[in-house]
DRENDO-1510 file (C-alpha; in Angstrom, 1 decimal, always signed):
<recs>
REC; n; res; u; v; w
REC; 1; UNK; +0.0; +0.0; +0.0 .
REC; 2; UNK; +1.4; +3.1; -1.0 .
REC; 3; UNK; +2.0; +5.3; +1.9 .
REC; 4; UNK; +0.0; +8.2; +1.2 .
REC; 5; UNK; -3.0; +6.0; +0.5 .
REC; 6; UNK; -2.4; +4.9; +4.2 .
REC; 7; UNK; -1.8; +8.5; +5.6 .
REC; 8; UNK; -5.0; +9.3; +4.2 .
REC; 9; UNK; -6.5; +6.2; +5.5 .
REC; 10; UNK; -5.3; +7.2; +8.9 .
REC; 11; UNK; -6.3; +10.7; +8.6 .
REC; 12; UNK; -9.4; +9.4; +7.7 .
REC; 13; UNK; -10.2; +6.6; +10.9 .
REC; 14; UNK; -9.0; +9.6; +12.8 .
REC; 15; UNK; -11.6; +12.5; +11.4 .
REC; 16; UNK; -14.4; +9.4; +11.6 .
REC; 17; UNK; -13.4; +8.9; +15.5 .
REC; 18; UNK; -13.3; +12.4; +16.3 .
REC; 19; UNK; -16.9; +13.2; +14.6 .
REC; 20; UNK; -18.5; +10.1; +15.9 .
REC; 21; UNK; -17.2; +11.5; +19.8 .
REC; 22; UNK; -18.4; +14.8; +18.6 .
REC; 23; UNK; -21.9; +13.9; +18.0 .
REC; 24; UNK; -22.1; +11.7; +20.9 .
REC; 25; UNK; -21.3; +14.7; +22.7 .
REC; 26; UNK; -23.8; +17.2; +21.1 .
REC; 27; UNK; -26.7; +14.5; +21.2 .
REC; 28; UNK; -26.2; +14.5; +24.9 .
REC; 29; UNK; -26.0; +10.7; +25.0 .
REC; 30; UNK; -24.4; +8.9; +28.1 .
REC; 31; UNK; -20.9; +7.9; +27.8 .
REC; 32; UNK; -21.6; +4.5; +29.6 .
REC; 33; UNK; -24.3; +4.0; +26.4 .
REC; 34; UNK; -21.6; +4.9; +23.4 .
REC; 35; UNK; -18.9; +2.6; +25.2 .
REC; 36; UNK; -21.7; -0.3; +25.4 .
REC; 37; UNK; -22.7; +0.3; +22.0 .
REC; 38; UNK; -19.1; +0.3; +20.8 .
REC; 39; UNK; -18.2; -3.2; +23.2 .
REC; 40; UNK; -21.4; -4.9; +21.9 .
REC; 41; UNK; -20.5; -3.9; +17.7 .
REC; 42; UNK; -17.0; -5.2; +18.9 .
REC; 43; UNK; -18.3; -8.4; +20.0 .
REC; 44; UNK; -20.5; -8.8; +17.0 .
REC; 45; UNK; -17.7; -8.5; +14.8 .
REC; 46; UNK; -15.4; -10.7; +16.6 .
REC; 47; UNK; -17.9; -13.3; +16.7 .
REC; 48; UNK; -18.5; -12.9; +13.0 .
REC; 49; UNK; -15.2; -13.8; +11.9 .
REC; 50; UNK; -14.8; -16.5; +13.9 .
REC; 51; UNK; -17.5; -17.9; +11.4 .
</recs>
């Protein structure tokens, strides 16, 4: 992979993160609900590519 492909990748996951906490933020939601939300998607996937 070239690497500015992966920079921009990077920058990318990065911008994604930070807009995802931002919204989280300005819809007022509880931080305990995100991180559950984010642990149960994790478990999903991990338990899809066991498959």
């Amino acid at each position: 992979m070239p690497l500015p492909l992966f920079l921009a990748m990077l920058a990318l996951v990065i911008v994604s993160a930070g807009a995802t906490l931002a919204l989280v933020f300005w819809a007022e939601v509880p931080l305990a609900a995100f991180a559950f939300a984010a642990l149960a998607g994790s478990l999903l996937m991990g338990v899809r590519q066991w498959r």
